[in-house]
C-alpha positions as CSV (number, residue, x, y, z in Angstrom):
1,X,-30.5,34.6,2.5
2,X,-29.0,37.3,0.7
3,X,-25.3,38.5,2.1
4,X,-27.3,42.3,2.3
5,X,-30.1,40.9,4.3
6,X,-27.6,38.9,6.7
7,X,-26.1,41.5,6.7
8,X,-28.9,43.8,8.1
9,X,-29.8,41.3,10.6
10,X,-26.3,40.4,12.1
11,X,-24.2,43.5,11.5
12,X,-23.9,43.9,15.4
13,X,-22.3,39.6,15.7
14,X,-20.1,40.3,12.5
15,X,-16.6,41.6,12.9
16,X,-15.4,44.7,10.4
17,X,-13.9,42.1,8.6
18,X,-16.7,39.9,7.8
19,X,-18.9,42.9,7.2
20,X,-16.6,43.3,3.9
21,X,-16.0,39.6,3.6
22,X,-19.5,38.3,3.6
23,X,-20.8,40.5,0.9
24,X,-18.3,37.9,-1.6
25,X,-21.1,35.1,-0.7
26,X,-24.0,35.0,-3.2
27,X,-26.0,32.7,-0.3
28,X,-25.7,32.7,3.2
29,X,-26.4,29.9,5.4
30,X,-25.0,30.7,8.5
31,X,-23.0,33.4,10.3
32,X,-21.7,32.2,13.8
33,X,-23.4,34.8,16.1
34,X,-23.6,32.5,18.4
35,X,-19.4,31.7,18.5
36,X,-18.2,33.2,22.0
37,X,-15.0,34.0,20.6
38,X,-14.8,36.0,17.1
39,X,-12.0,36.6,15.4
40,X,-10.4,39.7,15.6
41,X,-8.9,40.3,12.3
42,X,-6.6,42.9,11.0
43,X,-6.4,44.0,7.5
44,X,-2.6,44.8,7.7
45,X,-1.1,41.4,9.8
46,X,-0.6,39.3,6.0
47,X,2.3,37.4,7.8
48,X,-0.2,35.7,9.8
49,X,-3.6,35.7,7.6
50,X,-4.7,38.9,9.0
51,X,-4.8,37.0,12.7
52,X,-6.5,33.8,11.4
53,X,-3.7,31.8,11.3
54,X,-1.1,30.9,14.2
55,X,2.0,30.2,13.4
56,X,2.3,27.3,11.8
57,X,-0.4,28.4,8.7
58,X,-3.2,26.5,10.5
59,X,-6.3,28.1,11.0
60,X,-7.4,28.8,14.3
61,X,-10.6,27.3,14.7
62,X,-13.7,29.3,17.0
63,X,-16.2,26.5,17.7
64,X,-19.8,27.7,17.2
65,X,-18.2,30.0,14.7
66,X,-18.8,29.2,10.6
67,X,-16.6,28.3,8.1
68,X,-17.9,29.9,4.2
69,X,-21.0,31.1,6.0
70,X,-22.4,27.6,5.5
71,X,-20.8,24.9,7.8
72,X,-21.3,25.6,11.6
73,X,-17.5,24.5,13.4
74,X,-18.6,21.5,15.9
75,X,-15.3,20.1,16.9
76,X,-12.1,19.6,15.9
77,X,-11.5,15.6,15.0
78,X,-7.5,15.4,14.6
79,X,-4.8,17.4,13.2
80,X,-1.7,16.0,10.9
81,X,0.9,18.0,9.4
82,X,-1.7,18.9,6.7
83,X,-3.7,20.7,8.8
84,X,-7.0,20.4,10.7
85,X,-10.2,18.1,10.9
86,X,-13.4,19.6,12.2
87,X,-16.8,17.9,12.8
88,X,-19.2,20.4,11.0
89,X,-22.9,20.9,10.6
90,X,-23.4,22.2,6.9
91,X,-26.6,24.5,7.5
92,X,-27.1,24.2,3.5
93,X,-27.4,20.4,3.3
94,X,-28.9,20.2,7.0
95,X,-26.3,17.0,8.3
96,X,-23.2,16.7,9.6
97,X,-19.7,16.8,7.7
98,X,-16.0,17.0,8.2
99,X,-14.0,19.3,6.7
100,X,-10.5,19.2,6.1
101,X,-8.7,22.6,6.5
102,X,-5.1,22.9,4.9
103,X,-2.8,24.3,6.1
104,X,-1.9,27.6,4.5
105,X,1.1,26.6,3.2
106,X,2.7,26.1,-0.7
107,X,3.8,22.9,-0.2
108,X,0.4,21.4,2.1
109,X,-1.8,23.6,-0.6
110,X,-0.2,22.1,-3.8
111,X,-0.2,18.2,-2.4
112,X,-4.1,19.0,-1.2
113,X,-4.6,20.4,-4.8
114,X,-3.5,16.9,-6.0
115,X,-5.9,14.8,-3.2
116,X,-8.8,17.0,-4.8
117,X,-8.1,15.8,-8.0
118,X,-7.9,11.7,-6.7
119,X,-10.6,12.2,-5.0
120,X,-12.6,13.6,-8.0
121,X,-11.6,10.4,-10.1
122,X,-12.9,8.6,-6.9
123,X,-16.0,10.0,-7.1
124,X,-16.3,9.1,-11.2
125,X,-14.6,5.4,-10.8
126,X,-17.5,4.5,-8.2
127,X,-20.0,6.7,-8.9
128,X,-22.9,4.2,-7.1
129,X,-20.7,5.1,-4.4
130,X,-20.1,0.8,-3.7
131,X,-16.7,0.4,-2.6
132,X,-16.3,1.9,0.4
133,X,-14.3,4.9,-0.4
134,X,-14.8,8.1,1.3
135,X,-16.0,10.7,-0.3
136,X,-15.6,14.2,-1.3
137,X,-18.8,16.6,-1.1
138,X,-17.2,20.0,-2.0
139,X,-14.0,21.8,-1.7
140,X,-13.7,25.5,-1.4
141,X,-11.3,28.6,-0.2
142,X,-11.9,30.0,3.1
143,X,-9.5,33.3,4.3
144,X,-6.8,31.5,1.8
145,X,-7.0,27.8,3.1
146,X,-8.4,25.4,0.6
147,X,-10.9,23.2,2.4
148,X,-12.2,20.1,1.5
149,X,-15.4,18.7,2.9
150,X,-16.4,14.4,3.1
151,X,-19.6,12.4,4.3
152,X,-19.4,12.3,8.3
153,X,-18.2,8.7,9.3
154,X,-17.9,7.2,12.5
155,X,-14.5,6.1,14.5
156,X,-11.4,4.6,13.4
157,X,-10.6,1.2,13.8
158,X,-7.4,1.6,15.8
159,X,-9.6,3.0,18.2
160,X,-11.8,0.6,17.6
161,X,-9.6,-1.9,18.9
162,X,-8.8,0.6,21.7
163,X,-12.6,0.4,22.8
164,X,-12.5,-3.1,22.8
165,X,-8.8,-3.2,25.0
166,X,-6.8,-4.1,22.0
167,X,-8.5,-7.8,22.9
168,X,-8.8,-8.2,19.1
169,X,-11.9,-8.7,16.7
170,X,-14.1,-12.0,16.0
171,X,-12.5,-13.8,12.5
172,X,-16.3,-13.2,11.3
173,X,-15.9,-9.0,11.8
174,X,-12.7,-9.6,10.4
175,X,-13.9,-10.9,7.2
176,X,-16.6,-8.7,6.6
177,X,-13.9,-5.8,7.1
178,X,-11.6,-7.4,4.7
179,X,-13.8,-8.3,2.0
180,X,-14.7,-4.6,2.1
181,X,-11.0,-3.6,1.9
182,X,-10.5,-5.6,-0.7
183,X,-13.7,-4.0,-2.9
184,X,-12.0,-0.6,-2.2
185,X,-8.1,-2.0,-3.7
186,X,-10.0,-3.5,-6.9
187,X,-11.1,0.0,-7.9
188,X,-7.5,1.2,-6.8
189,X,-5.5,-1.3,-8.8
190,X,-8.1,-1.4,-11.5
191,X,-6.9,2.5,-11.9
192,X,-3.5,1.9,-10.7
193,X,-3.9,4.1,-7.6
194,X,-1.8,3.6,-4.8
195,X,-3.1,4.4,-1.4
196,X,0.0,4.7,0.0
197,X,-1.0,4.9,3.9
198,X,-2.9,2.3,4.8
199,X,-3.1,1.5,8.2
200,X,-6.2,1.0,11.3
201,X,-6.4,4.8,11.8
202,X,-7.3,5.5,7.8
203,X,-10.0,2.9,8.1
204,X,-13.4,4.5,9.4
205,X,-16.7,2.9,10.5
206,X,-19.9,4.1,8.8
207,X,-21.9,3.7,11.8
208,X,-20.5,3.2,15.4
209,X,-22.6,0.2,15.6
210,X,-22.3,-1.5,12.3
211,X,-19.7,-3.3,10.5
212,X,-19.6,-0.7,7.3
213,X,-16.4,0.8,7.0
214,X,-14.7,3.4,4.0
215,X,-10.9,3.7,3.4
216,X,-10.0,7.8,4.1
217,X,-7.1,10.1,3.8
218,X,-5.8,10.0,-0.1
219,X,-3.4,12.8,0.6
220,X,-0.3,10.8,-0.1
221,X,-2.0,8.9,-3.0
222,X,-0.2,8.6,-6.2
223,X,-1.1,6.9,-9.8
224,X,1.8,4.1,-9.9
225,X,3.1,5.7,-13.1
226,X,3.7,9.4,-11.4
227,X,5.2,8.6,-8.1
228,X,6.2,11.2,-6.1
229,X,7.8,10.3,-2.7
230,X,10.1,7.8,-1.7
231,X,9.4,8.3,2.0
232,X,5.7,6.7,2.1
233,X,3.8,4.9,4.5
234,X,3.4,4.5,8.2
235,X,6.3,2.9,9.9
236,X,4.3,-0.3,10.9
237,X,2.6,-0.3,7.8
238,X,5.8,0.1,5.2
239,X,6.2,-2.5,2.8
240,X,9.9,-3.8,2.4
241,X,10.6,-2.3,-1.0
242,X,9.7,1.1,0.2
243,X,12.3,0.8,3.0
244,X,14.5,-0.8,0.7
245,X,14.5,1.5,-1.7
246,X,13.7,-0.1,-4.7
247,X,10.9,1.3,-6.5
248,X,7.4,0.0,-5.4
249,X,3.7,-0.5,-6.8
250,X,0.7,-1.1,-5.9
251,X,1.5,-4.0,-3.5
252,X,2.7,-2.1,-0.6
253,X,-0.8,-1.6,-0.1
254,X,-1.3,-5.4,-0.1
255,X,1.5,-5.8,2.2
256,X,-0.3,-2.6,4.7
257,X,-2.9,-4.9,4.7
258,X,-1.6,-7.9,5.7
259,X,-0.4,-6.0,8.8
260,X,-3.7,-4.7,9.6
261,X,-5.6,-7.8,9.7
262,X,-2.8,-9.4,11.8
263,X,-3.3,-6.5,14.1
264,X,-7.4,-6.4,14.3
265,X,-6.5,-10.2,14.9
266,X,-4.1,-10.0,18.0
267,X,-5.0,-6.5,19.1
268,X,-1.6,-5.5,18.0
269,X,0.8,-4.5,15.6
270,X,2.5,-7.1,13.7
271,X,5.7,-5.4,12.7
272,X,5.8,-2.4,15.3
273,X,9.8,-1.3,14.5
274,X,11.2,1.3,16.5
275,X,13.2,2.5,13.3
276,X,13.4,1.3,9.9
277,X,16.4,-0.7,10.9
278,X,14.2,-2.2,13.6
279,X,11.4,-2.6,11.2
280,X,13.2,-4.4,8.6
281,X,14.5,-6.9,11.4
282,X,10.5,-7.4,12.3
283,X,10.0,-8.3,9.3
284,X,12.5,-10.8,9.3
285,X,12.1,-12.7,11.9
286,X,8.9,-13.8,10.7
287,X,9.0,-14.1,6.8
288,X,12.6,-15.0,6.6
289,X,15.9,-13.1,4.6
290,X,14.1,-11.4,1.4
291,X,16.2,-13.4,-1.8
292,X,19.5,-12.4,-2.9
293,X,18.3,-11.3,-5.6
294,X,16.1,-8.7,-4.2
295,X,18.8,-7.5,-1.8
296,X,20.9,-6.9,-4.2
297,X,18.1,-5.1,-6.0
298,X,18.1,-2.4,-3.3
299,X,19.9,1.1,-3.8
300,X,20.3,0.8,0.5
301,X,21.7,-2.7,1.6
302,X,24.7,-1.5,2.5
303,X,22.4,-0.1,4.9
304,X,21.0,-3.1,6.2
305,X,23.4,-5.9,4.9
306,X,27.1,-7.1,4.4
307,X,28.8,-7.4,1.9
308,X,27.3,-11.5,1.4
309,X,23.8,-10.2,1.8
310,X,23.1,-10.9,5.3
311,X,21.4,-8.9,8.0
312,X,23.3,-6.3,10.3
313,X,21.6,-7.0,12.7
314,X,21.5,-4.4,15.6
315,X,20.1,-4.5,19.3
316,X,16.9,-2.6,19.8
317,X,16.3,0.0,22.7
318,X,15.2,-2.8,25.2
319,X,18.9,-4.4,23.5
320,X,17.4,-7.6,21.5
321,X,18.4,-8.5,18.8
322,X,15.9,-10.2,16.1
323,X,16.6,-13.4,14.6
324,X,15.4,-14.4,11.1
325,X,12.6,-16.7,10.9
326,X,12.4,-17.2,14.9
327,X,8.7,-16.2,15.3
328,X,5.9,-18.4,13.0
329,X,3.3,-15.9,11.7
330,X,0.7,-19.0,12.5
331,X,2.1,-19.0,16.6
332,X,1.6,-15.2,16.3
333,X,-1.5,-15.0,15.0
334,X,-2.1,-17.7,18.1
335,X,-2.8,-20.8,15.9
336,X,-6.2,-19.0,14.2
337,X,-7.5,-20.7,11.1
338,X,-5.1,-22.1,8.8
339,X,-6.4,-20.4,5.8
340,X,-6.4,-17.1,7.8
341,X,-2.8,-17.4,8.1
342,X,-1.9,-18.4,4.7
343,X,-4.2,-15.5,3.5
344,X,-2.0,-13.1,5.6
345,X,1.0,-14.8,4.4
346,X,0.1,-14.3,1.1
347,X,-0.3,-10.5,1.2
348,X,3.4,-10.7,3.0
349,X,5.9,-11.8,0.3
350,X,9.0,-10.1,0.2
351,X,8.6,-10.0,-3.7
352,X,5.9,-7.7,-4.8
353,X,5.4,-9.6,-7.8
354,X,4.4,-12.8,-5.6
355,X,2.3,-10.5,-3.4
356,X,-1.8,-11.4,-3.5
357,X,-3.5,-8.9,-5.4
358,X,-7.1,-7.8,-4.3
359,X,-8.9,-9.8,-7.4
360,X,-7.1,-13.0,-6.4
361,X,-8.0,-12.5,-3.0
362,X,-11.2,-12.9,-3.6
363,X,-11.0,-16.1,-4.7
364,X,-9.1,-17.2,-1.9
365,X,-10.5,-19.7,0.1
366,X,-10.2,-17.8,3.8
367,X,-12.6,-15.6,1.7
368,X,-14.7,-17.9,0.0
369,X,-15.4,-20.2,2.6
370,X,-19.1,-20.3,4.1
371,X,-19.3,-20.3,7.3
């Protein structure tokens, strides 16, 4: 309806603010007269969004209550240092969405700016919407936070594996969840995209009882030619080079995903460092030193090695030290199929250049195979 006829019918459930505010609308949807709480906002508290914000710039969420007089606030889904997900119903469209509300911040609002924009070229790379890429179905500004709305998808798969007591997945499920993967990394590399956080949590189901799944969260992505940050990727997840410090590529999302199949294998993570030190020494003990050659490559090995290249190794909390090449990827990975393990081994090469890329991994026989 018209903002004056809403309006008429829902002066009394609208606060003085949204009396003013809603007249900027040209349609409304819905107005959340059914939200127990309202906010109470004031015209003259800017510091804080006129009360809509807390602290921190996030907005405060009122379940029941709308967002842009369209989306009706379900639930909230997670939070990050972004900002907020919330589970909405989009009384426009008539289904269920999640919108992602930045924080209302320079800094969040400018790298959210640039996730808009990936997720626009997303949207033209795959238009037939194949390769399991999440994707965007508007953005807008709410009371000053810039809000992006996706398709609604089902869980992630770390808590996947969490229904499922971290037991691990069948090889089959595996496959079909890495051949998916692999169709989203094509259109990446193909438009040298880096995801830059892959890991089991940025991995969603389609359906809670189907094997679909869409890669999510693009807000650290970066085109390999413009990139930005040189602290990138979940610990578990982080590729050598980016601890390393040596420049990196698309790979590291290769290498994210050789950790995440091990994991949906075993039920756990493969390289689970307590700090990049730690991390590094994971690593190590089951691919081996990295080359000379790359060590010496690396802006930070005084970091992490002598002066003849070799491994400071330090003591972890529980006070072990890791050995190099003491634990076999295939004893690990509980002597699964051979080609399993060489596929996984392959996406694991300390040299980035010798890393599997998705198009080859296709053709790889753990892949190919029939059965």
């Amino acid at each position: 309806m018209s903002p004056t006829t809403a309006l008429k019918l829902y002066r009394q459930d609208l606060t003085p603010y949204e009396q003013q505010e809603i007249m900027d609308y040209p349609q409304i949807y819905f107005v959340g007269n059914h939200a127990r709480r309202k906010h109470h906002a004031t015209m003259d508290r800017s510091d804080i969004n006129h009360g809509y914000d807390d602290e921190r710039g996030d907005y405060q969420i009122v379940n029941k209550d709308h967002l842009a007089y369209r989306y009706e606030v379900l639930e909230v889904l997670g939070n990050g240092s972004f900002g907020q997900v919330v589970k909405v119903y989009d009384h426009r469209m008539g289904c269920a969405a999640a919108v992602k509300l930045i924080r209302n911040k320079k800094r969040f609002h400018a790298q959210a700016l640039v996730e808009v924009k990936t997720l626009e070229s997303l949207m033209n790379w795959d238009p037939d919407n194949k390769h399991n890429l999440v994707r965007m179905t508007d953005h807008f500004y709410f009371r000053n936070h810039l809000c992006i709305t996706f398709e609604c998808l089902s869980i992630n798969l770390y808590d996947f594996l969490k229904t499922n007591q971290f037991q691990g997945f069948s090889m089959g499920l595996i496959r079909r969840f890495t051949i998916q993967l692999l169709n989203a990394l094509v259109v990446l590399y193909k438009h040298r995209l880096i995801h830059c956080d892959l890991k089991p949590e940025n991995i969603l189901l389609k359906h809670p009882k189907k094997s679909t799944i869409k890669v999510i969260d693009f807000g650290s992505s970066c085109l390999e030619n413009e990139r930005v940050y040189t602290y990138i990727q979940s610990r578990f997840y982080r590729a050598p080079e980016v601890i390393l410090g040596y420049g990196y590529s698309m790979a590291i999302d290769m290498w994210s995903m050789g950790c995440i199949l091990a994991e949906l294998y075993t039920g756990h993570p493969l390289f689970a460092g307590e700090n990049e030190h730690d991390q590094l020494a994971c690593m190590m003990e089951v691919q081996g030193l990295p080359s000379r050659a790359l060590v010496e490559k690396s802006p930070r090995r005084k970091t992490f090695f002598d002066f003849y290249c070799n491994p400071r190794l330090m003591p972890n909390s529980k006070g072990k030290k890791r050995k190099p090449g003491t634990r076999s990827l295939a004893k690990i990975l509980n002597n699964a199929d051979t080609k399993f393990v060489e596929f996984i081994d392959a996406c694991l090469q300390w040299d980035p250049d010798d890393r599997l890329k998705p198009d080859e991994a296709f053709k790889h026989g753990w892949i190919t195979r029939q059965t």
